[in-house]
C-alpha positions in Angstrom: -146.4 -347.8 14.3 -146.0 -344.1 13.5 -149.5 -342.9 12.1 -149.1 -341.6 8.3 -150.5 -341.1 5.0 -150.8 -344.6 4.6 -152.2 -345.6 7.6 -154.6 -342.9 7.2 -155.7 -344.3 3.6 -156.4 -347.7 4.8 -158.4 -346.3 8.0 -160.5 -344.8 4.8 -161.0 -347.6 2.3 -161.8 -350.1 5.3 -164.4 -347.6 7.1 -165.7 -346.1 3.9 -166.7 -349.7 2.4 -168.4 -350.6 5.2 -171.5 -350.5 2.9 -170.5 -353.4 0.4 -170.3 -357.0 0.0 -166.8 -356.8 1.4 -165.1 -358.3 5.1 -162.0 -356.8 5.8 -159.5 -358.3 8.1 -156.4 -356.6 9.8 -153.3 -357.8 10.1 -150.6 -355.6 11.9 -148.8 -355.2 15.2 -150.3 -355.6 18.3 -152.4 -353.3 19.5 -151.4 -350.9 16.2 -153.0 -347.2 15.9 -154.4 -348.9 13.0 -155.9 -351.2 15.0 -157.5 -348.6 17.1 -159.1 -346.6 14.4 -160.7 -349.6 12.6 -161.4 -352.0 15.1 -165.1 -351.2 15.0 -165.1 -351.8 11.4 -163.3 -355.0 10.7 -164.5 -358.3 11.1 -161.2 -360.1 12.7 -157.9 -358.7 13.9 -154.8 -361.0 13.1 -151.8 -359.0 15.5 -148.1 -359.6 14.0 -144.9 -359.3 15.8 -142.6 -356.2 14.2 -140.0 -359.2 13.4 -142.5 -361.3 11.7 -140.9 -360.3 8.1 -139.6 -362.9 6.9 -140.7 -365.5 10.1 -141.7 -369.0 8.6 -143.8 -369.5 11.5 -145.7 -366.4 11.5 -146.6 -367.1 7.9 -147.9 -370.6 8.7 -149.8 -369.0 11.4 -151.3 -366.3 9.0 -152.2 -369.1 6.9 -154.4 -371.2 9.3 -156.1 -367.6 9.8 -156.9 -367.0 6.2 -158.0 -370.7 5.9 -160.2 -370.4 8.5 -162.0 -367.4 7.6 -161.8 -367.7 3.4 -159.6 -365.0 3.2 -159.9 -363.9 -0.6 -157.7 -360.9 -1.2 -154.4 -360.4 0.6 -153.8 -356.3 0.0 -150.7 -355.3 1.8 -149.8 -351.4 2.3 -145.6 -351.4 3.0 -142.8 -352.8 2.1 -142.0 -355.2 5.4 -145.8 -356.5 4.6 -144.9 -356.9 0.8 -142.4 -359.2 1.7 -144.0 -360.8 4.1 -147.4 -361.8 2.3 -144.9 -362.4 -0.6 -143.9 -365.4 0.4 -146.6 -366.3 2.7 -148.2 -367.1 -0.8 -145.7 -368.3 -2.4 -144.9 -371.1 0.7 -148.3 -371.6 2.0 -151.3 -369.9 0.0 -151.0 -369.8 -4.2 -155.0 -369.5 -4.3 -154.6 -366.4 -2.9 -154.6 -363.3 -4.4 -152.2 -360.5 -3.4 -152.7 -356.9 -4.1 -149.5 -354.5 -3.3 -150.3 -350.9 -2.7 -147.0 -349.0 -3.8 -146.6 -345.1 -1.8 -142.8 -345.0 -2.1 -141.5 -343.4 -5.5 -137.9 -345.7 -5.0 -137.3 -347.5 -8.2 -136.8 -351.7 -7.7 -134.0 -352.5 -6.8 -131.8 -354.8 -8.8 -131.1 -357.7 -6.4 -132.7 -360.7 -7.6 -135.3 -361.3 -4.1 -136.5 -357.5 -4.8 -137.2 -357.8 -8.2 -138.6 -361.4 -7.6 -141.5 -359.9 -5.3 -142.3 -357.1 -8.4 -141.8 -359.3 -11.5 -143.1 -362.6 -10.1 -147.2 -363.3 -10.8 -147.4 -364.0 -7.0 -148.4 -361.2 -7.3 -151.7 -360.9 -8.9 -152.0 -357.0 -9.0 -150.6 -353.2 -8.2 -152.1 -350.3 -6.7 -150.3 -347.3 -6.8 -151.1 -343.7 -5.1 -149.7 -341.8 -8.2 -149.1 -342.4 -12.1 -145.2 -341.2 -11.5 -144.8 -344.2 -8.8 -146.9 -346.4 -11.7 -144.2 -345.2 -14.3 -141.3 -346.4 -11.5 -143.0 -349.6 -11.2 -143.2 -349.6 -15.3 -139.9 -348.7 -16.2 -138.5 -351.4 -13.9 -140.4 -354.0 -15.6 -143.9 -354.6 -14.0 -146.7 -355.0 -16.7 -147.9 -352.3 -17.4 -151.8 -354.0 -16.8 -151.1 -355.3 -13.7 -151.0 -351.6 -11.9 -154.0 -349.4 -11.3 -153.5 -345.8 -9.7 -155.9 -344.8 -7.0 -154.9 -341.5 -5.5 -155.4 -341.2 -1.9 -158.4 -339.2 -0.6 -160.0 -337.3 2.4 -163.2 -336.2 3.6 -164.7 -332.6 2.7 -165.2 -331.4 5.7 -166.6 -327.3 6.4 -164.4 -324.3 5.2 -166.7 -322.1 5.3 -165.1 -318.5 5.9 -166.5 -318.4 10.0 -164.9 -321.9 10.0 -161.8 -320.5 8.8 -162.1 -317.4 11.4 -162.5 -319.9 14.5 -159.0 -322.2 13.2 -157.6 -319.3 12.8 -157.7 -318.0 16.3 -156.8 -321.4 17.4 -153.9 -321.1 15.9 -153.1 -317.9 17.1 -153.3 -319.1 20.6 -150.8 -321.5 19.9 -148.2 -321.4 23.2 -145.1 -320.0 22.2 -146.2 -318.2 19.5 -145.7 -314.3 18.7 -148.6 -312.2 18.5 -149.9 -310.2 15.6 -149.4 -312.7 12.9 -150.5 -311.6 9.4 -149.5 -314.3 7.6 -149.3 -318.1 8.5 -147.5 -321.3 7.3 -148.5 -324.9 8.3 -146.5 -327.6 7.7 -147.5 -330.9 8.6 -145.4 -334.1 8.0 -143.2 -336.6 9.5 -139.6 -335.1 10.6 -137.4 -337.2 8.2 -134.7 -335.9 5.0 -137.0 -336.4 2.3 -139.8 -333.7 3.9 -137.2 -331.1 3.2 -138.1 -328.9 6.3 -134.6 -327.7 6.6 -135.0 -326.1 2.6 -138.6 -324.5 4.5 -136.9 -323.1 7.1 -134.1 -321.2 5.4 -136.7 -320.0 2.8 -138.8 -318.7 5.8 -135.7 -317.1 7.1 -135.5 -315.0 4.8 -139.6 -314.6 4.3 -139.6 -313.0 7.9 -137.4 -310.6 7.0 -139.3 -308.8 4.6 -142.7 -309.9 6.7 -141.7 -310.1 9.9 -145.6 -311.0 11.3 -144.9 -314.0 9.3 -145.8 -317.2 11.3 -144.4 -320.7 10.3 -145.8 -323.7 12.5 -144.2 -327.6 11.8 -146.4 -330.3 13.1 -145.0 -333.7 13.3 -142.6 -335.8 14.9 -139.8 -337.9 13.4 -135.9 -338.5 13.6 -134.7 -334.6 12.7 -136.7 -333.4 15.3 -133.7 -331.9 17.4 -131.6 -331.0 14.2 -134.3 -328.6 12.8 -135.0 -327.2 16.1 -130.9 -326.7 15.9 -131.5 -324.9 12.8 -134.6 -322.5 13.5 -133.6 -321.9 17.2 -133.3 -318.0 16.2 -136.4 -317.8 14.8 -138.3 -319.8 17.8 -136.8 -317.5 20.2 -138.6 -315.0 18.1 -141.8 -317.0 18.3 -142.1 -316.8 14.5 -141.5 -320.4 14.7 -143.3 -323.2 16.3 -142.8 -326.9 16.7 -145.8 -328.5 17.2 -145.1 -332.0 17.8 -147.6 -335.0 16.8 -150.6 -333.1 16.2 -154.3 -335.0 15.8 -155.8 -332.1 14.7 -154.1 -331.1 11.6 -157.1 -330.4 9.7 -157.9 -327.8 12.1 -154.4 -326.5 11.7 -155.1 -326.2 7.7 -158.1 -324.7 8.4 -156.5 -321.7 9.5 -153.3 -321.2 8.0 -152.8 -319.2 4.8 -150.8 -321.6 3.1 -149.4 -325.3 3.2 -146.1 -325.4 2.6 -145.2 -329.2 1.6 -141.2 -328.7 0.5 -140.4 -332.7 -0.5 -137.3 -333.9 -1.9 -139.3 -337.2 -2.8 -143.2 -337.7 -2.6 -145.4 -340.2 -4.4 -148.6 -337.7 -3.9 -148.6 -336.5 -0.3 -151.8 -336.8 1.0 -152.0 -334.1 3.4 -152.2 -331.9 0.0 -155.8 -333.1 -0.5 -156.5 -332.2 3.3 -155.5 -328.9 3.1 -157.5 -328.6 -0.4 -160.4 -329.9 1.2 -160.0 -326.9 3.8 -159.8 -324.1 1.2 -156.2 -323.5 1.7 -153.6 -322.3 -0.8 -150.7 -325.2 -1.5 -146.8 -324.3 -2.0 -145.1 -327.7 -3.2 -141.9 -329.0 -4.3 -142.5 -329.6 -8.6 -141.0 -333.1 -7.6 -142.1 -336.8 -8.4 -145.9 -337.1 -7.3 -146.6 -333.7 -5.9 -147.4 -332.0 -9.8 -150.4 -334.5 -10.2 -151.8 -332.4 -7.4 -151.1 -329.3 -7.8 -151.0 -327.8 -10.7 -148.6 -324.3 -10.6 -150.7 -320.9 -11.2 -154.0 -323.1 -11.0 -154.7 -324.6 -7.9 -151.8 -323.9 -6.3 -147.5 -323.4 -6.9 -144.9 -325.3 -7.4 -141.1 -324.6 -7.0 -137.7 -327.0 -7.9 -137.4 -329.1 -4.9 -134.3 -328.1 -2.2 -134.8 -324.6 -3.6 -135.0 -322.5 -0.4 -134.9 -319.2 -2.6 -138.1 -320.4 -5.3 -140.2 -321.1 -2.0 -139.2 -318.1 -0.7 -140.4 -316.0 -4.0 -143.3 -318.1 -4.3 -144.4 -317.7 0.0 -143.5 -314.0 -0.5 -145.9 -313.5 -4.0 -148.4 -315.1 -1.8 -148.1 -313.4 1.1 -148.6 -310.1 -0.7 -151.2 -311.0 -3.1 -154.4 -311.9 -0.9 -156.6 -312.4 -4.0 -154.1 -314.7 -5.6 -154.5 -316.9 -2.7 -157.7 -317.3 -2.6 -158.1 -317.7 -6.2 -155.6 -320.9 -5.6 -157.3 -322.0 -2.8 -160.6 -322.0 -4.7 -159.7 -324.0 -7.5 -158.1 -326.7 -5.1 -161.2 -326.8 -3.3 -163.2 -327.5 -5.6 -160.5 -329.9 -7.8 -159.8 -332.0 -4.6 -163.6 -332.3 -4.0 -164.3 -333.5 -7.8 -161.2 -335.9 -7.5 -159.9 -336.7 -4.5 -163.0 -338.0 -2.4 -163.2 -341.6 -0.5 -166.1 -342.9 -2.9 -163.8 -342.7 -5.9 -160.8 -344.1 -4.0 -162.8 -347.4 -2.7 -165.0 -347.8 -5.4 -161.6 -347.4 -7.3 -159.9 -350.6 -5.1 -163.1 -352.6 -5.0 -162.9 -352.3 -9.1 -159.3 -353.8 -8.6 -160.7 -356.6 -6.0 -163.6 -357.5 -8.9 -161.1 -357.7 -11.6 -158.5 -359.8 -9.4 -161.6 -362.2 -8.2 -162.9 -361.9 -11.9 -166.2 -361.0 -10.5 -168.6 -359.0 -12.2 
């Protein structure tokens, strides 16, 4: 399992609850990075085959499980579990209840098993990261009382300006890179289309030339890797651009860049946002889906049209050159993401869902 947002958020809402009245029990592939980061924290670990989707016998299994322990709440994070504890109620458990958590923005599709798993009360409830992915879920039918939003959260953790000062020479050690940076760009997400790294790199393209101490550094790993090396080849024979691969230490990275550059062709919120919020640092995002609910252009941050290489550009290049605007962005998201985005609200948030599913008071 590739670690992401949504592992990430569970990791929170399972070791952040640790002080309520609440068990939680994992079920996910053997041996998961999920499973690492929470096994300390859960009270049993059910592991599932990758091809247990839509296996009869995996489900009956899963059902002893729950039986055994008085399994409550089934609350299911992606689409393969969706369908999967779908009909695991619907076959074997109806006393149940099932909570989906939504983090894709793609409307329901039309087919009548799709909409079956969103329209049937099988399911009891909907959490969902944003209010544009509640409005998706809306306009294809879903109740509109049966969804809650809880936006994803991370930790404060210190951004003070000597913390800043220490990431930053980290990240001015980075192998590969040139020296004599003025001006740093992190990216951090997984190397897939709807990221839009390719739009990031041309728009830095043509930042450099203006600012040629500009720095842009990609961390993540995915499918595109090798094409959008292909693409900014020129510019990491330069050393103006580094790939730096799966990376656990991204808040660091945010720590110490200037801005965060999240370019999305599709988002439902993107998490990582928040993190670099939390570490004081100035936000450039596509204006696209859930990314707006975040930032908020010209307040805590700026957004452009998404697969607009020359709007980043104009926006990267105002903030390169205007230190004070930066800050002044980066200080309002600070302070926003610490008022808003912080794991208390989010759990105390999903354990309001869990009461009102259980009907408990």
């Amino acid at each position: 399992m590739i670690w992401g947002g949504g592992q990430s958020q569970i990791a929170t809402l399972i070791r952040e609850s640790k002080d309520r009245p609440i068990e939680h029990y994992l079920a996910s592939p053997a041996n998961s990075k999920l499973w690492l980061k929470t096994r300390t924290h859960i009270k049993g670990y059910f592991p599932l085959a990758r091809t247990a989707t839509i296996s009869p016998l995996a489900m009956w299994r899963v059902r002893s499980y729950c039986l055994k322990h008085s399994i409550q709440i089934i609350h299911t994070h992606c689409g393969k579990s969706h369908t999967f504890a779908f009909w695991l109620k619907v076959l074997f458990l109806p006393h149940v209840k099932l909570i989906i958590h939504r983090r894709i923005p793609t409307k329901i599709r039309s087919n009548f098993l799709s909409r079956e798993k969103f329209m049937s009360h099988a399911v009891n409830y909907f959490i969902t990261v944003s209010e544009y992915i509640r409005e998706v879920l809306i306009s294809g039918g879903v109740e509109p009382g049966r969804i809650t939003c809880v936006r994803s959260s991370k930790k404060t953790f210190a951004s003070e300006p000597s913390d800043k000062a220490r990431a930053r020479e980290a990240l001015e050690r980075t192998k590969d890179l040139a020296p004599d940076g003025d001006f740093f760009v992190v990216s951090a997400s997984r190397l897939v289309p709807d990221k839009g790294l390719f739009v990031l790199i041309e728009a830095f393209r043509s930042l450099v030339r203006d600012r040629p101490r500009s720095r842009l550094l990609i961390a993540g790993e995915g499918p595109l890797e090798s094409e959008l090396k292909l693409a900014g080849r020129a510019l990491t024979e330069t050393g103006q651009l580094v790939f730096l691969g799966f990376r656990k230490d991204v808040p660091d990275l945010l720590l110490g860049a200037d801005i965060f550059a999240i370019p999305s062709l599709s988002e439902g919120l993107g998490s990582t946002i928040v993190e670099a919020m939390m570490a004081c640092t100035a936000v450039v995002g596509s204006a696209v889906e859930g990314i707006p609910e975040l930032v908020k252009n010209n307040i805590n941050g700026m957004t452009v049209p998404p697969g607009d290489p020359s709007a980043l550009y104009d926006a990267l290049l105002t903030l390169a050159t205007d230190k004070a605007k930066r800050q002044s962005l980066a200080d309002c998201a600070l302070a926003w993401a610490q008022s808003s985005c912080i794991p208390q609200i989010m759990v105390s948030k999903t354990c309001d869902v869990y009461c009102n599913v259980l009907k408990v008071q």
